[in-house]
N, C-alpha and C positions, 0 to 999 in steps of 0.2 A: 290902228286908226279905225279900220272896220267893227273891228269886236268892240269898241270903246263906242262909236255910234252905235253899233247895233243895242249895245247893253243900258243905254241913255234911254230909246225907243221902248226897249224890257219895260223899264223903270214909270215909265206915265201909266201900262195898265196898273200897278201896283195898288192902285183903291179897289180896282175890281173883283169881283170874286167868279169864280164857278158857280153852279148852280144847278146841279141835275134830275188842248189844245189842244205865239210862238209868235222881231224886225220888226220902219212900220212893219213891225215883224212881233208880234206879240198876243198869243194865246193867253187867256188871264192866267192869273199864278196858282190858284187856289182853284179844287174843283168839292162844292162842299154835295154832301149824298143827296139826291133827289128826295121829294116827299112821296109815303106810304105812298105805292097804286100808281105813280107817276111813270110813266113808258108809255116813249113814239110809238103808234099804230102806222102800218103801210099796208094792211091785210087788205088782198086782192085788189092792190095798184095795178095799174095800168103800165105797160109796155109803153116806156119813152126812148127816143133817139141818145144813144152813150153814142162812144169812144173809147175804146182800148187804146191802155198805154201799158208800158212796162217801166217800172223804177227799177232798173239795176244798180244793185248794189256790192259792197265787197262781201256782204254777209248770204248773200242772194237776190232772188228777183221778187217784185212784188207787181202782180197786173191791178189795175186796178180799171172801173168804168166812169169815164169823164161824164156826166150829165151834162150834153151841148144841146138838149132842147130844154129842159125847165131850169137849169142855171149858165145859160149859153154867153155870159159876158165871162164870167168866174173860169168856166170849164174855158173855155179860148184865149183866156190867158195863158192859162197853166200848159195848152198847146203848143202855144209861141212859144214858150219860154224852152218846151222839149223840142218842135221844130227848129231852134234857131242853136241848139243845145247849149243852151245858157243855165241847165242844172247841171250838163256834164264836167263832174269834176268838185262840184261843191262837199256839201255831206250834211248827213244827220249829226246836228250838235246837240240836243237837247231831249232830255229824259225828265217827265212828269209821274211820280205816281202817288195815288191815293188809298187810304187803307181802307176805304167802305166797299160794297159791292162785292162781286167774284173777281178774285186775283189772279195774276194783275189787272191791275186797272190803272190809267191816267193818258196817258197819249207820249207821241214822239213828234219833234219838230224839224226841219229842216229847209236846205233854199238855199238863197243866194245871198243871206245875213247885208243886204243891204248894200254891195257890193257896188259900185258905181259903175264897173264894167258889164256889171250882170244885168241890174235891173232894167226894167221897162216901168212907163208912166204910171201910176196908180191908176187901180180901176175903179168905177161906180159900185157902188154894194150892192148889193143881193142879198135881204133878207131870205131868212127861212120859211116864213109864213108868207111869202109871194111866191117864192122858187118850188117850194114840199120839198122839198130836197135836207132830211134832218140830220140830226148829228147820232147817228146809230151807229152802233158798232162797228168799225171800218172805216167812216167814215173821213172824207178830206175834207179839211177847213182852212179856208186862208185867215194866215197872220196877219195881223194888223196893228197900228195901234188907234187911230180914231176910224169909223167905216167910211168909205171913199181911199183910204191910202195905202190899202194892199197890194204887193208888186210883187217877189217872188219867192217867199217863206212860206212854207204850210205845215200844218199836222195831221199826224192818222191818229182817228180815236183808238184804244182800245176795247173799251165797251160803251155801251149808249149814255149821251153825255147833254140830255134835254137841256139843262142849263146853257147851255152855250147856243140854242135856237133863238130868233126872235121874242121876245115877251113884249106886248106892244102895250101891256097894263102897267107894266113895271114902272116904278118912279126918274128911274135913270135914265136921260135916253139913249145912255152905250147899249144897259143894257133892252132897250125896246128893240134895239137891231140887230143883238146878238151877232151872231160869226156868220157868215158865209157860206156852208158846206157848198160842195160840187161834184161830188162822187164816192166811189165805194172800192173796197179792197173787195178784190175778185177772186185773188191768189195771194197767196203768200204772207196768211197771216201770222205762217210762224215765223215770216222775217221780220215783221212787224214784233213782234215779240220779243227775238231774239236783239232786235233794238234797243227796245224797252228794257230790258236782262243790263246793257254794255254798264259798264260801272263809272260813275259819276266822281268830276275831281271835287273833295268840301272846301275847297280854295278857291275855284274858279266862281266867275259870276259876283255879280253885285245885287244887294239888296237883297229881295223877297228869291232874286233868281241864284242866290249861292248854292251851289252845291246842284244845280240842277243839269250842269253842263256836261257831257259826255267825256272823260278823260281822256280816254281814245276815238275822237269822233268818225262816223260810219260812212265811207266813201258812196256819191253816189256819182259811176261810175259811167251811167249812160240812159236818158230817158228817152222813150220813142215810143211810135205808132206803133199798135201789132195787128196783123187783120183777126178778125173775129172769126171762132173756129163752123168748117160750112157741116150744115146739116148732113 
């Protein structure tokens, strides 16, 4: 009954495209190559307030940094959801990739697939071009499938995924609000990889999303605070 919600929620981003993920759980389907020159700048950012967390998984661990001052509605959900450990025990179900760029490329998704025991209420969106907070390499994005309805699905980019930022020019207004990023892989991007590797069933999934589903999906095992290492 969950997978069958969850894969309904898939199914409405499906006019969407990429442009450079995953429940109201949905990263678009498609991520097509950015234009010539096209790459986020962060050269000589400033030092904002994070969060360490650890995604343990069965494959390994992966740290990443919650941005809780410039995307502090996003990143404190994604707290709750590890404080209350309501991702312990779900898994990575879902493998994206794409063949332009340096490979791999495309992203991995996982969560609480919509879960009625799991979830908490939708949050208000957080664009990209309010927060700065972009879709670079590493990067966490909440799933969704209209903005305001993201609860507790997300995806790690594998490499920078501009398309999926705010475009406030665009014709669309999904796309004017693009995805939500909230943080950064700090560690463990070769679990993140080795996610991205797990082999995909071509039966599973409906629609645009067949074949993208994880055969053997990746246990995620335990998420939590880690303190930050002292000078």
């Amino acid at each position: 009954m969950i997978l069958s919600i969850m894969l309904k929620r898939f199914a409405l981003l499906a006019p969407l495209a990429f442009a450079l993920s995953t429940p109201a759980v949905a990263q678009e389907s498609e991520i097509a190559e950015p234009l010539a020159g096209e790459a986020p700048v962060e050269d000589a950012a400033p030092e904002y307030e994070t969060t360490l967390v650890v995604i343990e998984t069965t494959l390994g661990e992966i740290t990443v940094a919650l941005e809780t001052e410039r995307a502090p509605i996003t990143a404190n959900n994604f707290l709750r959801y590890a404080d209350e450990d309501r991702f312990d025990g779900t898994v990575f179900y879902r493998t994206l990739s794409v063949e332009w760029g340096e490979q791999p490329n495309g992203f991995i998704q996982g969560g609480t697939q919509n879960n009625p025991d799991r979830i908490l209420d939708p949050i208000p969106h957080e664009p990209t071009n309010e927060t700065g907070v972009l879709h670079l390499e590493g990067a966490l994005s909440m799933a969704r499938f209209d903005p305001g309805t993201a609860t507790g699905d997300f995806s790690i980019m594998l490499r920078d995924q501009p398309g999926q930022d705010a475009d406030p020019d665009n014709e669309d207004p999904n796309r004017q609000l693009g995805y939500a990023a909230f943080g950064y892989v700090v560690g463990g991007m070769d679990v993140v990889h080795a996610i991205h590797a797990s082999p995909t069933d071509p039966d599973l999934g409906e629609g645009w999303m067949k074949g993208q589903m994880i055969a053997e999906p990746v246990e995620i095992v335990d998420v939590r605070r880690v303190e930050p290492p002292q000078d």
